[in-house]
DRENTORVEX-570946 format. One record per residue (C-alpha): x, y, z. Coordinates in steps of 0.05 Angstrom, whole numbers. Layout:
! residues N
LUMZA      xx      yy      zz
LUMZA       X       Y       Z
...
END
This chain:
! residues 158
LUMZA      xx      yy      zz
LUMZA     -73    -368    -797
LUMZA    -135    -396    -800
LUMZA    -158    -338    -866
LUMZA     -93    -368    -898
LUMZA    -114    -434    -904
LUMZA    -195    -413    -917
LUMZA    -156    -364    -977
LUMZA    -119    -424   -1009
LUMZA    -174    -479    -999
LUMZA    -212    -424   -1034
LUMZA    -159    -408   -1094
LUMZA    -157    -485   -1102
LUMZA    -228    -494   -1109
LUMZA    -252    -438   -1162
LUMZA    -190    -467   -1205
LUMZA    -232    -535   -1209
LUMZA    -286    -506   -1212
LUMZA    -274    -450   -1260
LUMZA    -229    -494   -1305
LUMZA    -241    -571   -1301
LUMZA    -203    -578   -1361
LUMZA    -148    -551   -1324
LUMZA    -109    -616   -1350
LUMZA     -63    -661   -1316
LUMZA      -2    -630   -1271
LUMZA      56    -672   -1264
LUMZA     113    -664   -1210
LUMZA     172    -713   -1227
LUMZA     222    -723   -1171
LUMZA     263    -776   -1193
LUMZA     319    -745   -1221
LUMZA     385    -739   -1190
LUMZA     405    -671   -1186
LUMZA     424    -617   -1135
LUMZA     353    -580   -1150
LUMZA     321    -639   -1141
LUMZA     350    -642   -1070
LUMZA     334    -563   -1059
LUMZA     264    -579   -1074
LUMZA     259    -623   -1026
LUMZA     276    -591    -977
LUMZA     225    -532    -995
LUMZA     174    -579    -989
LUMZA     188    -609    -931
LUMZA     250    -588    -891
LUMZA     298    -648    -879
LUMZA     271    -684    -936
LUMZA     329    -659    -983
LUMZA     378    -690    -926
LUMZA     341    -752    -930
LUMZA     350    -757   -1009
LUMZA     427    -736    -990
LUMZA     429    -798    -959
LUMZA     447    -760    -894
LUMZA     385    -793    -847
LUMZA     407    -762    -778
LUMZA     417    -688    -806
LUMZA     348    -702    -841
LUMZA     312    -721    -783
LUMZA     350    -666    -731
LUMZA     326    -610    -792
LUMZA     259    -641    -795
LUMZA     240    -642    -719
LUMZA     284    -567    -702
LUMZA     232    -546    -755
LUMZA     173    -579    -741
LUMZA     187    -561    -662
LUMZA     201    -487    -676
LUMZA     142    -481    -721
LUMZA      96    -510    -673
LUMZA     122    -466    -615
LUMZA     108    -406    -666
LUMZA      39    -422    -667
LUMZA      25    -437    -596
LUMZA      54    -372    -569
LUMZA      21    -330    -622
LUMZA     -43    -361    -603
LUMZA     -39    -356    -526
LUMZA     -10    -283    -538
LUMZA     -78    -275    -575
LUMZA    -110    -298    -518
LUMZA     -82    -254    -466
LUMZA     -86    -195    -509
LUMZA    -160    -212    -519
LUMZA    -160    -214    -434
LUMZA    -126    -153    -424
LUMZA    -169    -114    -475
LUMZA    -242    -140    -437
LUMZA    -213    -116    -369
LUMZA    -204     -41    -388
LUMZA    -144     -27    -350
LUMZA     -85      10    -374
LUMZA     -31     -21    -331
LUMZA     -34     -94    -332
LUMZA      -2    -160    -329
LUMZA     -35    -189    -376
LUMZA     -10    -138    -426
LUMZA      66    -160    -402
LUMZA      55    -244    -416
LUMZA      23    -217    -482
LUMZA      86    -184    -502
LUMZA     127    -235    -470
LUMZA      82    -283    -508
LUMZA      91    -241    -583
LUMZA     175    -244    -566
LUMZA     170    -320    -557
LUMZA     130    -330    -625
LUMZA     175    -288    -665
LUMZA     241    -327    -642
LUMZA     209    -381    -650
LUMZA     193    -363    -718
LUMZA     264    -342    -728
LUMZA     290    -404    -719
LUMZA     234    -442    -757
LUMZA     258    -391    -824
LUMZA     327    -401    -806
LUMZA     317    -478    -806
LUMZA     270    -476    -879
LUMZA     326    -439    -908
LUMZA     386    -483    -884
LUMZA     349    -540    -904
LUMZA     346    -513    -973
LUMZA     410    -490    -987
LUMZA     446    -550    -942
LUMZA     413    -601    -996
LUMZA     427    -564   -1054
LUMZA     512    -559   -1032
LUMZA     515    -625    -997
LUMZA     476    -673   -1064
LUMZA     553    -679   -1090
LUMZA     582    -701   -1027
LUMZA     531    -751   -1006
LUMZA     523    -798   -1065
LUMZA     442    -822   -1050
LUMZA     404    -888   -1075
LUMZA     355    -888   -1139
LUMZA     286    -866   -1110
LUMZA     227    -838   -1148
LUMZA     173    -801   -1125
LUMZA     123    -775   -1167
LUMZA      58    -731   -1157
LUMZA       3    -721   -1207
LUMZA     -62    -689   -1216
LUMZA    -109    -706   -1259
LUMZA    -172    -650   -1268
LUMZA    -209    -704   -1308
LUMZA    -210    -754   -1255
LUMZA    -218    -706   -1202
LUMZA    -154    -738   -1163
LUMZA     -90    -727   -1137
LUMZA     -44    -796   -1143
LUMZA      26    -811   -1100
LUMZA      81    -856   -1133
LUMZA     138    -869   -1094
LUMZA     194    -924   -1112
LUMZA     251    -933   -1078
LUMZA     312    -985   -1093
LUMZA     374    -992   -1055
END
């Protein structure tokens, strides 16, 4: 996990720095469309629900997500750690090795779930935009190599 996010916070930085005239990037949310919604929903799950105008389904998808990714994290980590305890005592035969395992089955259902979650959040948004008629919002992200910045715009009107 933690290479991931050194790799990415890497690739980020030797873009600015190789290319400061990168330009600006401009991500414009604030059209109505069933994409739109799916998009959403990619980059944060329940988010498309929420532009649905569908507020409990958003929050239930946000927090089954958020829960089952932070379960997939814990587990994996204390499985690390008993694996780590089991391979400093030596022994072939150990408990330790058992809660590790027990540990690594935990992570990966709750990883399961987490992917199922992402993914039903995605395609739930895209199929449910028609049915759920939402209110004008905007939200716009840009980024701007020039003035070394990233800048949130969000309107909404009922």
């Amino acid at each position: 996990m933690r290479k991931s996010i050194v790799f990415i916070f890497t690739i980020v930085l030797l873009i600015n720095i190789v290319s400061p005239s990168f330009g600006d990037i401009s991500l414009d949310l604030s059209g109505q469309t069933p994409s739109l919604a799916a998009l959403r929903s990619a980059f944060i799950p329940g988010w498309g629900q929420a532009y649905n105008d569908q507020p409990k389904k958003a929050w239930i998808t946000f927090w089954i997500f958020a829960v089952a990714t932070g379960g997939t994290i814990y587990f994996n980590s204390e499985a690390t750690k008993k694996y780590d305890e089991y391979k400093s005592k030596g022994l072939v035969n150990d408990d330790d090795y058992d809660k590790y395992k027990a540990d690594v089955k935990t992570s990966e259902i709750f990883l399961a779930v987490a992917i199922v979650f992402y993914v039903f959040a995605i395609v739930d948004a895209y199929f449910m935009f028609d049915k759920y008629p939402s209110k004008l919002t905007a939200f716009n992200v840009n980024y701007n190599a020039q003035e070394d910045g990233i800048y949130l715009k969000y309107n909404y009107r009922i």
